[in-house]
Every structure is written in C-alpha cells, then in structure tokens.
C-alpha positions as CSV (number, residue, x, y, z in Angstrom):
1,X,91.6,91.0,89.5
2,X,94.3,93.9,90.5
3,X,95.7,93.9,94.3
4,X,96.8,96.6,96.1
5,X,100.5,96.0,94.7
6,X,98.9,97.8,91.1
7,X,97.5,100.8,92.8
8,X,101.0,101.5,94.3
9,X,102.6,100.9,91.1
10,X,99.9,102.9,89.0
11,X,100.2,105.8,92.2
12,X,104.6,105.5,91.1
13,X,103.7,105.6,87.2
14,X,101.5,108.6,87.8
15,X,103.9,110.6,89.9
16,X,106.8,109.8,87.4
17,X,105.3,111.3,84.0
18,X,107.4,114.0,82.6
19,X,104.9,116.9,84.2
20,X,104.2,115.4,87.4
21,X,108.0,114.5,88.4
22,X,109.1,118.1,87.9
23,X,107.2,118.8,91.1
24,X,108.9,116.7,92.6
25,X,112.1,117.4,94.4
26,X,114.9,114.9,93.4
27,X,114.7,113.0,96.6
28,X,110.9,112.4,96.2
29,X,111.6,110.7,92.6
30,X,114.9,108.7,94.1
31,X,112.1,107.1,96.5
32,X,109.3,106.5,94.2
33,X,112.5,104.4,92.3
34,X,113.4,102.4,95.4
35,X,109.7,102.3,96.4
36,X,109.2,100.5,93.0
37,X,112.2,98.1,93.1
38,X,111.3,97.1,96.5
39,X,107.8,96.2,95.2
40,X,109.5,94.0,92.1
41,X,111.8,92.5,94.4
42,X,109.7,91.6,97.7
43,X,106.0,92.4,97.2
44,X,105.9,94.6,100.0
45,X,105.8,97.8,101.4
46,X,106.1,99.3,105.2
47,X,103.2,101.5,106.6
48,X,106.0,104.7,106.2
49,X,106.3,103.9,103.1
50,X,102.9,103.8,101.8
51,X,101.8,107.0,103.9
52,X,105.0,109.0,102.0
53,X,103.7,107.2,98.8
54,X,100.7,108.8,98.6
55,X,102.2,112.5,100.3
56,X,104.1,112.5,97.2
57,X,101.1,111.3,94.8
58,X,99.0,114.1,96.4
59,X,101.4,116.7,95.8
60,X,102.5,115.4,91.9
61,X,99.0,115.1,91.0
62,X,96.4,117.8,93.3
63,X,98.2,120.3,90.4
64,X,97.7,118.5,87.1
C-alpha cells in the first residue's frame, strides 16, 4: 500500500524529467533536490514545503 511519502516522490520524479525541468527555473529544481533528500533522510516534510511542492508540479506539468 503507497503513503503519502510516494506521491511526493512520484510529484519530484515528474517535475525532474528532461522536458518538465526546463520549465523550471534553477532554484525550483535545487528544491525539488533538497525536498527529496529531506524525504530519504527524515520522512518528512513541512506544510511550506508541500504547498511549494505541488506550485512547482502545477507549473512543470499544466504544460506537458
């Protein structure tokens, strides 16, 4: 049964294919990298961090 920790990583793995992260400016992809490390390492995210999760996943993926 998947948690919520593999939606957040599947919303990073979709925002970090080759045509998706080229919409992204280079700070957006810096956080989706320290978004995902902190998930490896503690399990966890903050509330700000989940609401700028998906702003970015909205943006990478509402054009392809």
């Amino acid at each position: 049964m998947a948690d919520w920790r593999d939606e957040y990583y599947q919303q990073i793995d979709d925002c970090e294919t080759d045509q998706r992260s080229k919409l992204l400016s280079s700070w957006e992809c810096d956080f989706l990298a320290s978004i995902r490390n902190r998930l490896d390492a503690k399990g966890t995210l903050s509330t700000k961090q989940v609401e700028t999760l998906d702003n970015i996943w909205n943006k990478a993926t509402s054009k392809g």
